[in-house]
Structures are given as C-alpha cells and as structure tokens.
LUMKE-549582 format. One record per residue (C-alpha): residue number from 0; x, y, z; chain; residue in one letter. Coordinates in nm, 2 decimals, always signed. Each point is the difference from the previous one (the first is absolute). Layout:
N
(rovo NUM (X Y Z) A a) ...
end
This chain:
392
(rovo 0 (+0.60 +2.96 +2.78) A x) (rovo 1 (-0.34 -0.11 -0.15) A x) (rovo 2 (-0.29 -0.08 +0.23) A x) (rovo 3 (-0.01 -0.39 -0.12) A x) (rovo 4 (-0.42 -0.03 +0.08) A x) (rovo 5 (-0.05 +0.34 -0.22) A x) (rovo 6 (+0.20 -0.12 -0.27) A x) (rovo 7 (-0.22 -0.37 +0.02) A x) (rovo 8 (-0.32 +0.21 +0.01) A x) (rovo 9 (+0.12 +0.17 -0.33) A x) (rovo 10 (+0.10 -0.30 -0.17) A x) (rovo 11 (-0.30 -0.16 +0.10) A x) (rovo 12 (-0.19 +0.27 -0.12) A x) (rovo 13 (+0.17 +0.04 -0.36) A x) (rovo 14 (+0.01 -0.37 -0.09) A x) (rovo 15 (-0.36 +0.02 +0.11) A x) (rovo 16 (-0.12 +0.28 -0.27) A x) (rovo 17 (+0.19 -0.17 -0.26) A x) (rovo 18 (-0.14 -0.31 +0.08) A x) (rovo 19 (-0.36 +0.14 -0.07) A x) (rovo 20 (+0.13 +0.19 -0.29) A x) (rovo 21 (+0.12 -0.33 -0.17) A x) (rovo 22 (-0.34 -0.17 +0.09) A x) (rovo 23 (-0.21 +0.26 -0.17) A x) (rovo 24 (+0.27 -0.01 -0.33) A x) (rovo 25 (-0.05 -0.37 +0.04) A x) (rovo 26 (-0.43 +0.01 -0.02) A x) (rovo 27 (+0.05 +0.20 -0.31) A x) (rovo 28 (+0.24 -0.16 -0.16) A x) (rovo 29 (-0.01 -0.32 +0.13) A x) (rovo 30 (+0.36 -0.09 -0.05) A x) (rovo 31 (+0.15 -0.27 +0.23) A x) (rovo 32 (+0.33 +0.22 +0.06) A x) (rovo 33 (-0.21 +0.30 +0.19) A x) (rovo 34 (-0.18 -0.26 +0.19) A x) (rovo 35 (+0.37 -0.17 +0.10) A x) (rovo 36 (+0.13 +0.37 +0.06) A x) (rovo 37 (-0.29 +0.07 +0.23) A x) (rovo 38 (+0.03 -0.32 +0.23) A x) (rovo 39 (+0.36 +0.04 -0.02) A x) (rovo 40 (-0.07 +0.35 +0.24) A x) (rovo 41 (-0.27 -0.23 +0.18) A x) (rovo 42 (+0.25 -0.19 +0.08) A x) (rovo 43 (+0.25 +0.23 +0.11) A x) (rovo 44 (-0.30 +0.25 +0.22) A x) (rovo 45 (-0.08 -0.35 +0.19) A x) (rovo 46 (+0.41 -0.10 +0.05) A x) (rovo 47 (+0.03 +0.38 +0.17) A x) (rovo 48 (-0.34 -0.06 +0.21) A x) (rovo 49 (+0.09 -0.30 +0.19) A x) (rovo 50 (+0.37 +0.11 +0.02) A x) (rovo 51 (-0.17 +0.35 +0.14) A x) (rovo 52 (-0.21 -0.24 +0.28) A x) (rovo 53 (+0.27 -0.19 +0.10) A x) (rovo 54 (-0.02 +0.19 +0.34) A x) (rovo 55 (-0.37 -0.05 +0.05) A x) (rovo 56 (-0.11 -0.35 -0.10) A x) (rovo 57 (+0.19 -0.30 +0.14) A x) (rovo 58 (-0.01 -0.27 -0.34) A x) (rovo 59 (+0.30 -0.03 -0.08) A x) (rovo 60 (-0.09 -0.25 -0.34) A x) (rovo 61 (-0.24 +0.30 -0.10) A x) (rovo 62 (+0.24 +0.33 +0.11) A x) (rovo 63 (+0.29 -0.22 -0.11) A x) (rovo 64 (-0.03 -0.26 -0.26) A x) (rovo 65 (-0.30 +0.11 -0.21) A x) (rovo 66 (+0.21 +0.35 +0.03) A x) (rovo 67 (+0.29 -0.16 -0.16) A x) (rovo 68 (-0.23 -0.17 -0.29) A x) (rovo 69 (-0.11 +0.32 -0.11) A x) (rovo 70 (+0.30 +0.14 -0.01) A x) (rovo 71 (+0.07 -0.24 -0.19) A x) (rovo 72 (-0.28 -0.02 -0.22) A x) (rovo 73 (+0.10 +0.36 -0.12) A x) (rovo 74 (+0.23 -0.02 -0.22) A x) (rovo 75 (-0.14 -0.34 -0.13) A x) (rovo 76 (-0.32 +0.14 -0.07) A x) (rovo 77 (+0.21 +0.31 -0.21) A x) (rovo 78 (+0.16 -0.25 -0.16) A x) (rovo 79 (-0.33 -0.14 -0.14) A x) (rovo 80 (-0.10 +0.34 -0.11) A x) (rovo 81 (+0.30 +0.08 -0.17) A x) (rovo 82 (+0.07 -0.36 -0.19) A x) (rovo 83 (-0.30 +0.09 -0.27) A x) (rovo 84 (+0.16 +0.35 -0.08) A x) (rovo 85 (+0.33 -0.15 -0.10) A x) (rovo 86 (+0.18 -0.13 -0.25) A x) (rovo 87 (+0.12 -0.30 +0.22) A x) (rovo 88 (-0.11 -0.30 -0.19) A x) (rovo 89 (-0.29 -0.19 +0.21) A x) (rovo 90 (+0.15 -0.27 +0.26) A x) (rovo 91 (-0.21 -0.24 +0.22) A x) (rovo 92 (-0.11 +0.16 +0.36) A x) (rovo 93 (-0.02 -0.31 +0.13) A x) (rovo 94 (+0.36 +0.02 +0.15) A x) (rovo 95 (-0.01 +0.28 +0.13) A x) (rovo 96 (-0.35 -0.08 +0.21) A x) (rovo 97 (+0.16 -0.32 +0.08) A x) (rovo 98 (+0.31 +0.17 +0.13) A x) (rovo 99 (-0.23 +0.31 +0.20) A x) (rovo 100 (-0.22 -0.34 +0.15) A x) (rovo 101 (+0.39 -0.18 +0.11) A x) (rovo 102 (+0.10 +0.34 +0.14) A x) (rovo 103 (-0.36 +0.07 +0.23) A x) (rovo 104 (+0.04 -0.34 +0.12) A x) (rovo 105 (+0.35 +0.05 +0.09) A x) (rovo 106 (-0.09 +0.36 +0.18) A x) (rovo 107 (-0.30 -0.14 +0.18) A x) (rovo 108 (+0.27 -0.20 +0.24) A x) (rovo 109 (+0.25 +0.29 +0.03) A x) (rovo 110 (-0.18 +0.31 -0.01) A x) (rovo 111 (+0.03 +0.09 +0.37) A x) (rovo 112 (+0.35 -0.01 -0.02) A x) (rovo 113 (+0.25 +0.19 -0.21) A x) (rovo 114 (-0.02 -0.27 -0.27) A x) (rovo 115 (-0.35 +0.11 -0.12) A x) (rovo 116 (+0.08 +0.40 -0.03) A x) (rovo 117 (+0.36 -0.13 -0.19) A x) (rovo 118 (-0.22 -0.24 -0.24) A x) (rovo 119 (-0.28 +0.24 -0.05) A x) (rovo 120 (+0.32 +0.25 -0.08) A x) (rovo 121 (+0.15 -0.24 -0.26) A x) (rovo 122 (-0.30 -0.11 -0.15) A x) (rovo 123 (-0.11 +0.39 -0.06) A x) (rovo 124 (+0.34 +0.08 -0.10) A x) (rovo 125 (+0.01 -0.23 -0.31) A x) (rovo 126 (-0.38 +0.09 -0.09) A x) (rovo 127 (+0.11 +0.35 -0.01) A x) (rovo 128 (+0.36 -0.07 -0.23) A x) (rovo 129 (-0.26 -0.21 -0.20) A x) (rovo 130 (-0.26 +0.34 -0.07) A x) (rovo 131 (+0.28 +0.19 -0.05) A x) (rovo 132 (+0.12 -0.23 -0.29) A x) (rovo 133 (-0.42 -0.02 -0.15) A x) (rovo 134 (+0.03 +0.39 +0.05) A x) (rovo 135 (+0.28 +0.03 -0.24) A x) (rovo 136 (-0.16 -0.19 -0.24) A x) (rovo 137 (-0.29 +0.17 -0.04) A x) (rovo 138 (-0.05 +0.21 -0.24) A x) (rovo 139 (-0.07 +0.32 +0.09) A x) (rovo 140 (-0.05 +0.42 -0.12) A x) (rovo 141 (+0.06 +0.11 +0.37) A x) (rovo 142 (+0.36 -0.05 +0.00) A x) (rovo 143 (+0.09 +0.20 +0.26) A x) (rovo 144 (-0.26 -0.17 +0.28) A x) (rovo 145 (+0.10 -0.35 -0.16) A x) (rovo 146 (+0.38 +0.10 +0.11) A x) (rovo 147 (-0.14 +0.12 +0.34) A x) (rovo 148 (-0.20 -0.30 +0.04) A x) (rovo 149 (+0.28 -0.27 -0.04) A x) (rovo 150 (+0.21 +0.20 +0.19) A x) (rovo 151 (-0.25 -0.04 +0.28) A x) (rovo 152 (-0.04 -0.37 -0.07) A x) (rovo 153 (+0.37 -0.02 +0.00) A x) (rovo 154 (+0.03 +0.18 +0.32) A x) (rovo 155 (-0.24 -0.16 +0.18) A x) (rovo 156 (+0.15 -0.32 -0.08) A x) (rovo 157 (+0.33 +0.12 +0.09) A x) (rovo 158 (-0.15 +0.10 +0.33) A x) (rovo 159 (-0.18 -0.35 +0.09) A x) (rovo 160 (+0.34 -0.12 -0.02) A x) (rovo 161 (+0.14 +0.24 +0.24) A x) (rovo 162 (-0.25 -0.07 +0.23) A x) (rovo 163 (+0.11 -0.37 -0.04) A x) (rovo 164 (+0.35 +0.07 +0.08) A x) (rovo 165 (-0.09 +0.20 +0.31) A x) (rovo 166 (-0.19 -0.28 +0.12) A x) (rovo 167 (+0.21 -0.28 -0.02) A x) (rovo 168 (+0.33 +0.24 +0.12) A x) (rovo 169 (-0.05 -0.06 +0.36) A x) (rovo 170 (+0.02 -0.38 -0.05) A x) (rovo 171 (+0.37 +0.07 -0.14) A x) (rovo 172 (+0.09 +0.28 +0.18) A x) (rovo 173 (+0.04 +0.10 +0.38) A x) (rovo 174 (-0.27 +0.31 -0.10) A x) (rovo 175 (-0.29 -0.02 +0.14) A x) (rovo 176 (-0.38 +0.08 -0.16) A x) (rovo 177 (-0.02 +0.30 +0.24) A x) (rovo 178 (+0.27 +0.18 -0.19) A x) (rovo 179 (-0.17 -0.07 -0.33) A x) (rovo 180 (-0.26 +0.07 +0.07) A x) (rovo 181 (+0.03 +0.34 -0.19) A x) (rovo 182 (+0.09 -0.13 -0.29) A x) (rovo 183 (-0.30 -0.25 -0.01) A x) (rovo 184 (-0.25 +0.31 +0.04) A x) (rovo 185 (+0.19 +0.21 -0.29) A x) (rovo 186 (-0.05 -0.31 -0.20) A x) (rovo 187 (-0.38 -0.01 +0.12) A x) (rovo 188 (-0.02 +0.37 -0.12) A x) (rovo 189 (+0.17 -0.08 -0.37) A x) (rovo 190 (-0.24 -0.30 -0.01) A x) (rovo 191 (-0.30 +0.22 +0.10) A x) (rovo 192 (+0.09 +0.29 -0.22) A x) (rovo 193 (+0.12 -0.19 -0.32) A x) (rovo 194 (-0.32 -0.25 +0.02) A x) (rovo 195 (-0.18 +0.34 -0.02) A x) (rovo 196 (+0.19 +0.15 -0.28) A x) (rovo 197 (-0.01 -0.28 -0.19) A x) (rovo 198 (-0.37 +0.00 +0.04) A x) (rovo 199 (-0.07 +0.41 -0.10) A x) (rovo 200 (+0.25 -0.07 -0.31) A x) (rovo 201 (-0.18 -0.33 -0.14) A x) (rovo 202 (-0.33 +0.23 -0.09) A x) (rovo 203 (+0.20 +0.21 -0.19) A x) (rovo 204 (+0.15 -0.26 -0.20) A x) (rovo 205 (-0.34 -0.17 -0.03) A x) (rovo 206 (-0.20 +0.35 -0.13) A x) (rovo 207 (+0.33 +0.07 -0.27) A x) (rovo 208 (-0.07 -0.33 -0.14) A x) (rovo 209 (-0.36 -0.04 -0.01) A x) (rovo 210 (+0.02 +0.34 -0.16) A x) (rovo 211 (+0.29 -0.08 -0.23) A x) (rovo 212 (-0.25 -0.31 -0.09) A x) (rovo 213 (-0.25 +0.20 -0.11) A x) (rovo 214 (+0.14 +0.29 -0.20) A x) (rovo 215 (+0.19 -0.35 -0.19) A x) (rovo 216 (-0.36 -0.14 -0.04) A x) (rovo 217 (-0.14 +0.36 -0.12) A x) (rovo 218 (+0.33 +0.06 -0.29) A x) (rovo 219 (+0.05 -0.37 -0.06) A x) (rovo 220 (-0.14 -0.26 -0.23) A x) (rovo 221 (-0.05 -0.31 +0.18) A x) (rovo 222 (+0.09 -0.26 -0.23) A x) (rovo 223 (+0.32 +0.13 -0.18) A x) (rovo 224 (+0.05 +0.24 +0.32) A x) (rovo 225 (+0.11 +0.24 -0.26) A x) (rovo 226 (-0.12 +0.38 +0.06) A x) (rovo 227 (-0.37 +0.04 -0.14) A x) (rovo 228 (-0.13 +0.30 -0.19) A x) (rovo 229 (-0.01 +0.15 +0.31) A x) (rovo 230 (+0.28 -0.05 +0.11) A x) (rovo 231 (+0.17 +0.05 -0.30) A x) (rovo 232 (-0.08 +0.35 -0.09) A x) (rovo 233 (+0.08 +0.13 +0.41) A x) (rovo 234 (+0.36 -0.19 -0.06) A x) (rovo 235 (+0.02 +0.17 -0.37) A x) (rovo 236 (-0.11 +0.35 +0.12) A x) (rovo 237 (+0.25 -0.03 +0.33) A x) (rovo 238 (+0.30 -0.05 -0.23) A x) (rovo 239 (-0.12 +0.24 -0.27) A x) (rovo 240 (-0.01 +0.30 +0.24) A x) (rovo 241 (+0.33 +0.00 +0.09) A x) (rovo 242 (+0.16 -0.08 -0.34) A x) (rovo 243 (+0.15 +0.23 -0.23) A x) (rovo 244 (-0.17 +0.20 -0.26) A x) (rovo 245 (+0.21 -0.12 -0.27) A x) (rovo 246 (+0.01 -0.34 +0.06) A x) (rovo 247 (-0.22 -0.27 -0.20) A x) (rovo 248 (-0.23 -0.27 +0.14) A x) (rovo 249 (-0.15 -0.28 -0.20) A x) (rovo 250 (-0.27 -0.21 +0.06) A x) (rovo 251 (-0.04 -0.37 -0.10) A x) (rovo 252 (-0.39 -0.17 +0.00) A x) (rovo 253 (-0.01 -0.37 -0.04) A x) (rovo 254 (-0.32 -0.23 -0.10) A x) (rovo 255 (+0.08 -0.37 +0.00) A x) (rovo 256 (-0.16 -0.15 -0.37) A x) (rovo 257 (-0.26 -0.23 -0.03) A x) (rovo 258 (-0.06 +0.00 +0.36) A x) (rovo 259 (-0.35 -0.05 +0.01) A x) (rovo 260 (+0.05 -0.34 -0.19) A x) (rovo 261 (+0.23 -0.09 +0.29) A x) (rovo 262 (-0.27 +0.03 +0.27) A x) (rovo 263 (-0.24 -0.17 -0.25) A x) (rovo 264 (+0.19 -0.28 -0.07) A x) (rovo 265 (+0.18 -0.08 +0.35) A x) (rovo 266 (-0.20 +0.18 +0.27) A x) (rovo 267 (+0.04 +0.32 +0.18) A x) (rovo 268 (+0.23 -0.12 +0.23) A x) (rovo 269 (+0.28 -0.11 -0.29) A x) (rovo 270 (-0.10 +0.34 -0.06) A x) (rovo 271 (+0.12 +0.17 +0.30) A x) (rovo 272 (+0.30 -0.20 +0.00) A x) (rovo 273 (+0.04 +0.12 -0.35) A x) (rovo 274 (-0.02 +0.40 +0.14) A x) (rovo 275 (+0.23 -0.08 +0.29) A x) (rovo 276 (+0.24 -0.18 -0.27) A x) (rovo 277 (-0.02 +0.30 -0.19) A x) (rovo 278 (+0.07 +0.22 +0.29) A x) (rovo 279 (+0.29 -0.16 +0.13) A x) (rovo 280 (+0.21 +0.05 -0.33) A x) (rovo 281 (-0.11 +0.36 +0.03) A x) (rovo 282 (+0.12 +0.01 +0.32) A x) (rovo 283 (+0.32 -0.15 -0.03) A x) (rovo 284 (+0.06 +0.20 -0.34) A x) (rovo 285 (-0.09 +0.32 +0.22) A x) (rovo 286 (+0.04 +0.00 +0.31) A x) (rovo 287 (+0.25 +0.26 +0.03) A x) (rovo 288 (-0.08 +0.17 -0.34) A x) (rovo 289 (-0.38 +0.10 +0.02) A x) (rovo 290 (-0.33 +0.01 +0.18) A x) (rovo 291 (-0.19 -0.32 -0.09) A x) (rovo 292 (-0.40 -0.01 +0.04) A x) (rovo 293 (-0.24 -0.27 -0.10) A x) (rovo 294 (-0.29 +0.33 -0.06) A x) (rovo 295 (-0.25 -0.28 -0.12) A x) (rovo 296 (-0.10 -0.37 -0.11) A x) (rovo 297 (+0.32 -0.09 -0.18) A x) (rovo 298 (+0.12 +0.35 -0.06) A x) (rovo 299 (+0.31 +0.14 +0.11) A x) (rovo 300 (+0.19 +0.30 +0.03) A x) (rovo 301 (+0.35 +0.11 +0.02) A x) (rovo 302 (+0.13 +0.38 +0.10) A x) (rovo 303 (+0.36 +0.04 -0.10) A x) (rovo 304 (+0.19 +0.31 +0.16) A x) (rovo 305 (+0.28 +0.14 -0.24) A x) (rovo 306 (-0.04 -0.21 -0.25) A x) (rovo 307 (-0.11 +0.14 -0.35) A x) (rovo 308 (-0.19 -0.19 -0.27) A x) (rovo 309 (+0.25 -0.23 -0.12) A x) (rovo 310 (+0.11 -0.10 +0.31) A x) (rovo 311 (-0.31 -0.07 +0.10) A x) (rovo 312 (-0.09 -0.20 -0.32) A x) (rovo 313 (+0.32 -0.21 +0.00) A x) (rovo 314 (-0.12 -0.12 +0.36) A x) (rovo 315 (-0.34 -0.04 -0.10) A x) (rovo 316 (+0.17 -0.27 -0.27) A x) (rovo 317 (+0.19 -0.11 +0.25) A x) (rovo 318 (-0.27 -0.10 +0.19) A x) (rovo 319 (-0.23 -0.14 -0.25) A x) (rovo 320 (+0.28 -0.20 -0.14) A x) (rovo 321 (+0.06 -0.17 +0.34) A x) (rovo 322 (-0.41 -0.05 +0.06) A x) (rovo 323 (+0.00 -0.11 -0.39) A x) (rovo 324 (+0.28 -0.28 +0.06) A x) (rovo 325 (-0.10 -0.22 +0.28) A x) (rovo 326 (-0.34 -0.16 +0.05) A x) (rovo 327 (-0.19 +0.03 +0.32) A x) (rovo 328 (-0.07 -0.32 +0.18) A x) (rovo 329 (-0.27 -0.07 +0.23) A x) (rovo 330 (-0.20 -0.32 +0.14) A x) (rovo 331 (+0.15 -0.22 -0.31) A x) (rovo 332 (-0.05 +0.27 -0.30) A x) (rovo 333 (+0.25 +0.14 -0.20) A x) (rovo 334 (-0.16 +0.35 -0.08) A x) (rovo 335 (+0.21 +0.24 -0.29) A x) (rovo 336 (-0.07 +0.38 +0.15) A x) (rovo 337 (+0.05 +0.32 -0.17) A x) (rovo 338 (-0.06 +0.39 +0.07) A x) (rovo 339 (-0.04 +0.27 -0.22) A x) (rovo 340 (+0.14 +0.35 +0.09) A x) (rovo 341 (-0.05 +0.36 -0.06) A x) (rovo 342 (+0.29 +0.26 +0.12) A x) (rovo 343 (-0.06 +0.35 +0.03) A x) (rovo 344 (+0.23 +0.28 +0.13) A x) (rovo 345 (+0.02 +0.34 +0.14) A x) (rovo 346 (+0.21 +0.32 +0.12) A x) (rovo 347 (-0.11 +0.08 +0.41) A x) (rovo 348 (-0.04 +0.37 -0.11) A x) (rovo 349 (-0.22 -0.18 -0.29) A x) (rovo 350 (-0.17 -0.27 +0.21) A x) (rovo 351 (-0.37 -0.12 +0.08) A x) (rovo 352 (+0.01 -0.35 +0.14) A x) (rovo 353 (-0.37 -0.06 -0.16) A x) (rovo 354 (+0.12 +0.13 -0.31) A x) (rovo 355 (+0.31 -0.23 -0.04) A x) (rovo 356 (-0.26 -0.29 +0.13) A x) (rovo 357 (-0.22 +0.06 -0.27) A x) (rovo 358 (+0.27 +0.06 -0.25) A x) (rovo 359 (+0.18 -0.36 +0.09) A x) (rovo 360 (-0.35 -0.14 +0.04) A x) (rovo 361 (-0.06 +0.06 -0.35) A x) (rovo 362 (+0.26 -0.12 -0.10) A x) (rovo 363 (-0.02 -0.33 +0.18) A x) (rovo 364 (-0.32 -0.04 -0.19) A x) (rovo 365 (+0.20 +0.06 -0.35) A x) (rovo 366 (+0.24 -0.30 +0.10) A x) (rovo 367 (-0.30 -0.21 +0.10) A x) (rovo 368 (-0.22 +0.09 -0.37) A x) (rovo 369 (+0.34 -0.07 -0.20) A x) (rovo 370 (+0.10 -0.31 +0.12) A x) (rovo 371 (+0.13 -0.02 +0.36) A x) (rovo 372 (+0.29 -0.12 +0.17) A x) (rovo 373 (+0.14 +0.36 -0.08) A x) (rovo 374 (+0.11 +0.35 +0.12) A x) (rovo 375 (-0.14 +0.32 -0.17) A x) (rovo 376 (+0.11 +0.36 +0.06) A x) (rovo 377 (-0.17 +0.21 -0.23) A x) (rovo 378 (-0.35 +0.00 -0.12) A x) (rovo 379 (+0.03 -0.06 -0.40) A x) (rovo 380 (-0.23 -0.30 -0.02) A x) (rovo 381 (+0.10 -0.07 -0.37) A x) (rovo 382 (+0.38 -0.03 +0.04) A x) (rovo 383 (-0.08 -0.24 +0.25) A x) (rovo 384 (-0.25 -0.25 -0.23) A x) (rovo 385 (+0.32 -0.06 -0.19) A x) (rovo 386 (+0.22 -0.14 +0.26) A x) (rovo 387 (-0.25 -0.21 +0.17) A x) (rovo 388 (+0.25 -0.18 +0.27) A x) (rovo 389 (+0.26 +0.26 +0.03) A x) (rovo 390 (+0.06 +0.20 +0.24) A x) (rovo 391 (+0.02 +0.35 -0.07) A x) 
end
C-alpha cells in the first residue's frame, strides 16, 4: 500500500516545479494561458498544504474551507488557460464566476459537514468534464499526450463523482463511513496522482505547440498562410526525394497584372485583400493537387507532382480563367483582377528546382510583355506577340 504522506510530499513537490517552470515560460512569453497553468499548480500545492496540516493547526475555515476553494479553483483556473487555445467560440465568464461565487457561499455554511466535501466534489467534477471537452477542441501536434490528457480529465471527473457516491451511501445505506473508508483514500490517491499527471502532461502539450507555432511562422506566409519561399522549396525537395526517376514535375509561377495600380489607386490594404483573394482561388484550385507559395509581393508559385506540361498548363488556364471571371470586392469597389503565368516542367532524374524557377519565371515575364491574363510554356517571344490574349 502507498505511504499516503510520501505520495502528498511528491505531489506537492511535482506540481511545485511545474508551477515554477510555467512562471518562467510565462515572463518570457508573456502569454495569459502559462500564467493560468502556473496558478492552477498554485492552487493545487496550497489545497495539499492545508489538507497536509489538518492534524496540526486547529482552523477549521482555513484547513477546511479555503482547502475546499482551491481545490476548486484548480480546474477553473485550467479551464481559463485552456479556453484561448481552442477552437470553442468565446462565451461570457460572467456565469460561470457568478455560479463559483453561489457555490463558495453555499460551502461556507456546510463545509464542516459532509455537504461541503460532496459540493466541492460536484463542483470539481463538472470543471474537470468541462477541460476535458476545451481539451478536445484544441488543436494540437502532440496527439498522443492530448489523448492522455483528456483521459485524465475524464478520469478525474469520473473519480469526483465516485467520491460523491461514497459520501452520500451511508445516508441510504446501513454501511457505515468506517467501511469506506478505503475506498475514499483510493479515490484520494487517483485524485492525487491524476492532478499530478495531468500537470507533467500539460507542458508537453504546451512546448509541441509553441514549437509547432514557430516552425508555421518560419515556412509560412502570414497573410495568405500559404508556404513562403522557404517553405516552399523544404516541402518541394521533401517530396522530390522520394519520387520516381521517371516521373515529371511541373511548376506553375503566377504574378497578378497591373498590381501596382491596384495599391496606387485603392490603398495597400485593398491590396492585401487583393493577394489573399488571389490566394484563396489558388488554394481551393490546389489544395490537394500542388504546393502553393506566395515567394514574394504578389508572386506566386505552384509545384505540381506527376503532372507534365500540359497538365500543368490546362490548370494554369483553369485558374486564370476562374481569377479572370469574377471581380474582387472590397470596402465598396468592384476591382477586375488578372494573373499572368509561366509553366515550366521537368524529369526528377533531370531536375534543379532553381532551374525550373528560373525557367517558369521567364516565362511569367513573357505572358506579362505580351499582353497578360495568359499562360505561356515555352520561351518563343514572337509566336506569342501574335496571340496577344490567348493562352498558349
């Protein structure tokens, strides 16, 4: 059997060092979730201190109540944490701090008696069901420690309830608390130990996603959130390296036309709608075809695995046709976009990803000197001075 005060010491100990571990994340990065995490511990360290000292100091409202409101407090102060990371959409707190005041006021008349460990029990269980729920919808890479943590949540809850049930049993029942009394200190241990867990999981979570933030901020651009150049060519080289020899890959670079007269005439915030516009058909058109990039200003680029030059080209139309047919609308103007692209292909055996860049590059800038609102593939400038709109 477990030594109860050695497993309380550990406990204390743990949430401790992960208390101080999300206070120094929070002075760095000075994000209100880390600070919510760390007090959350707090909260928990002080619940097991004045449980712990019970036996030596004789106040009950501070060994008993104030015990019970940080117990409390736990899971609500989790919850606080946890509501900015997810995808919930954002409700008023006001209830729920209404509800926590009802339910302190309620325990402050009950809490020596069984009443006050049943409501603290209750109101903890609920808190915890309600993390577990934020928990699942937050988005997260560390998949595997998200699963552990709701689990724990779960549990937890699960185990409030229990502790409910045991409680109230000897009011319905001829058993008496002295033969639960086992079963109330298993339930102690499960509250001890998955308080704990949940607390060494919650970094790892934390860490996965700050860092998943950051590689997303170092390969993404920020206002298409398309890959940039960056992250283009690690996405293109990735893919490349395991494809076969004989296979073709094409490569599509868009420019949108005039676009300088856009920003000009309307502002340059019309025309960073106009490039997220822009992005979004490319998006939609490949999503599950290509690699889409915005590599600069209003230039865009478009890797296409297994797909040779006509392919390529006849999405390319495609996608200036569908650009070319609707106008973009912002803040009251009616604004007639256009791109101009250049497709260039290769064999993997054959390929150099700056060559085909250079190669679709020019040929982007063919479209643009012959007229726009077109597609070129090859790099005969005078064949394309005849056919000033179409697309070859």
């Amino acid at each position: 059997m477990l030594h109860l005060p050695t497993l309380i010491s550990l406990c204390f100990i743990l949430n401790l060092f992960i208390a101080v571990f999300f206070f120094s994340v929070y002075s760095y990065k000075k994000q209100p979730s880390f600070l919510f995490f760390a007090t959350a511990c707090c909260s928990f360290i002080t619940a097991i201190a004045l449980i712990g000292s019970r036996g030596l100091i004789d106040y009950p409202l501070l060994t008993y109540f104030f015990a019970y409101l940080f117990i409390i407090l736990t899971p609500l102060l989790l919850i606080l944490g946890l509501i900015p990371q997810s995808t919930v959409p954002a409700v008023k707190l006001s209830p729920l701090y209404y509800a926590s005041a009802i339910c302190c006021t309620l325990l402050l008349a009950v809490y020596l008696i069984d009443a006050g460990q049943i409501i603290t029990s209750i109101i903890t269980a609920v808190l915890f069901s309600y993390a577990a729920y934020l928990m699942v919808k937050t988005p997260s890479v560390a998949k595997v420690q998200q699963r552990l943590l709701i689990a724990c949540f779960s549990l937890h809850s699960v185990v409030m309830l229990l502790q409910v049930v045991l409680l109230v049993l000897p009011y319905f029942s001829q058993i008496s608390q002295a033969n639960l009394a086992a079963g109330l200190q298993l339930l102690l241990v499960s509250h001890l130990f998955l308080t704990t867990a949940s607390a060494l999981i919650l970094p790892f979570i934390a860490f996965a996603n700050e860092e998943s933030k950051l590689i997303n901020l170092a390969y993404h651009d920020p206002l298409t959130q398309l890959l940039n150049r960056r992250g283009f060519f690690r996405l293109c080289k990735k893919i490349t390296h395991t494809a076969p020899l004989d296979s073709r890959v094409s490569l599509i670079m868009l420019d949108i036309d005039l676009f300088k007269q856009v920003n000009d005439q309307y502002g340059h915030e019309t025309g960073d709608e106009a490039i997220k516009w822009i992005a979004q058909h490319i998006n939609e058109l490949f999503f599950e075809a290509g690699i889409t990039a915005r590599i600069g200003g209003e230039e865009f680029a478009i890797f296409l695995n297994q797909k040779n030059l006509t392919q390529a080209r006849q999405l390319a139309q495609k996608l200036c046709k569908s650009i070319d047919q609707y106008p973009f609308y912002f803040n009251g103007n009616s604004i007639a976009l256009s791109v101009s692209a250049g497709v260039s292909s290769a064999l993997i055996r054959d390929l150099n990803m700056q060559a085909l860049l250079l190669q679709a590059d020019k040929r982007l800038y063919l479209a643009k000197e012959t007229g726009r609102n077109k597609v070129v593939t090859h790099d005969e400038k005078s064949a394309l001075m005849n056919s000033p709109t179409a697309i070859i």
